[in-house]
SEVEX-261868 format. One line per 10 residues: number of its first residue (from 1); their letters; for each residue x, y, z of C-alpha. Coordinates in Angstrom, 3 decimals, padded with zeros to 6 digits. Layout:
# SEVEX-261868
NUM	a	X,Y,Z | ...
# end
This chain:
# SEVEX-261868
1	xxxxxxxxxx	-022.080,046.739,-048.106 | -023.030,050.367,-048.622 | -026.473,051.482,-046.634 | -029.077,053.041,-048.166 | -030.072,056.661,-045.659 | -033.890,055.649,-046.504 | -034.073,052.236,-045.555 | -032.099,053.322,-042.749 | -035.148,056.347,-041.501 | -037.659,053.571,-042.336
11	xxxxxxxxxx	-036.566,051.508,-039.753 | -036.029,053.847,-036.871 | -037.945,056.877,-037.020 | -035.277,059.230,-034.054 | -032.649,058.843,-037.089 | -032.374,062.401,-039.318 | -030.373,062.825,-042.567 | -028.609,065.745,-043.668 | -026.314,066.512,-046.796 | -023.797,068.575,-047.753
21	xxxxxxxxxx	-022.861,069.515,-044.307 | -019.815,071.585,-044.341 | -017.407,070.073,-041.428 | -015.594,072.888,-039.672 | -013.016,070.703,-037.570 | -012.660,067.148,-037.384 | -010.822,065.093,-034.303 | -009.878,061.772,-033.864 | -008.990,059.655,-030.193 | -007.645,056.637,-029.788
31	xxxxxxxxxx	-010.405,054.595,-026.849 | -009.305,050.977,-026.739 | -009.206,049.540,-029.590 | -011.598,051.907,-031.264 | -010.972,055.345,-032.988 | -013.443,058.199,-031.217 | -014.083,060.624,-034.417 | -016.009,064.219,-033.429 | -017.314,066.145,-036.394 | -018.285,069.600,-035.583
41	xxxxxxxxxx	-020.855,070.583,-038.703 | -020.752,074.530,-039.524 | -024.436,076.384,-038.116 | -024.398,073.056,-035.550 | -022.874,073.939,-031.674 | -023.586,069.698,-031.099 | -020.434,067.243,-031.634 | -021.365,064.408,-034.076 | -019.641,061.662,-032.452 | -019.012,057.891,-034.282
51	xxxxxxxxxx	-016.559,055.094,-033.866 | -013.947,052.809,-036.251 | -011.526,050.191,-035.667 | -009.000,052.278,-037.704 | -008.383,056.266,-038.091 | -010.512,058.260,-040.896 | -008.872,060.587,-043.443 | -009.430,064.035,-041.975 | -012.818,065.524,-042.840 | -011.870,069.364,-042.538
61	xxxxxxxxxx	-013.827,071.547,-044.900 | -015.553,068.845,-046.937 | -019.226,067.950,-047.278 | -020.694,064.726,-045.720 | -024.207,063.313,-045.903 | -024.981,062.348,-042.094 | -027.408,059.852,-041.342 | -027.848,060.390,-037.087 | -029.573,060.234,-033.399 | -029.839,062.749,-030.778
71	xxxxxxxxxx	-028.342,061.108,-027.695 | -027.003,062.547,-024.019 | -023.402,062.005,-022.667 | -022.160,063.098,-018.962 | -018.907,064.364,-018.816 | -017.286,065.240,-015.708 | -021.148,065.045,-013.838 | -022.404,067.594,-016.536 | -024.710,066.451,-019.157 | -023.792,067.691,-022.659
81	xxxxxxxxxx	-025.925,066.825,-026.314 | -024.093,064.946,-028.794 | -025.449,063.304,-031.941 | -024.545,059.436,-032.736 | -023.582,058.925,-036.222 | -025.002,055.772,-037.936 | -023.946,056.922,-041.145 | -021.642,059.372,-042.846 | -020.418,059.629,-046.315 | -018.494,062.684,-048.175
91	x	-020.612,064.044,-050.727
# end
């Protein structure tokens, strides 16, 4: 079932939408049994972080519409910005 970015900002007005957002560098982590994925978005120094039960084809250099949420994460005591992705698609 494919979401729709609108109905999506509708519902919960902290989520933004961007497209054609270039990716500059793309990593993936195994945690568990999840798959960590970090998108770093060119003009953007804030890791777009989401999750998958199985690995992503590598993003590098393509465009993606991002549909996400501005959250906090402590690493190592040290609180760093990240941005929760609800939503990404290539364009």
């Amino acid at each position: 079932m494919q979401s729709d970015p609108q109905k999506l900002l509708k519902k919960n007005q902290n989520l933004t939408h961007s497209e054609m957002q270039k990716v500059v560098s793309h990593v993936q982590r195994d945690d568990n049994d999840w798959i960590i994925n970090t998108v770093m978005i060119e003009g953007c120094d804030v890791p777009f972080k989401f999750k998958r039960k199985e690995q992503y084809k590598n993003l590098k250099g393509a465009r993606v519409n991002l549909t996400y949420y501005p959250s906090n994460e402590k690493v190592g005591g040290i609180p760093f910005e990240v941005m929760n992705v609800v939503r990404i698609k290539i364009a």
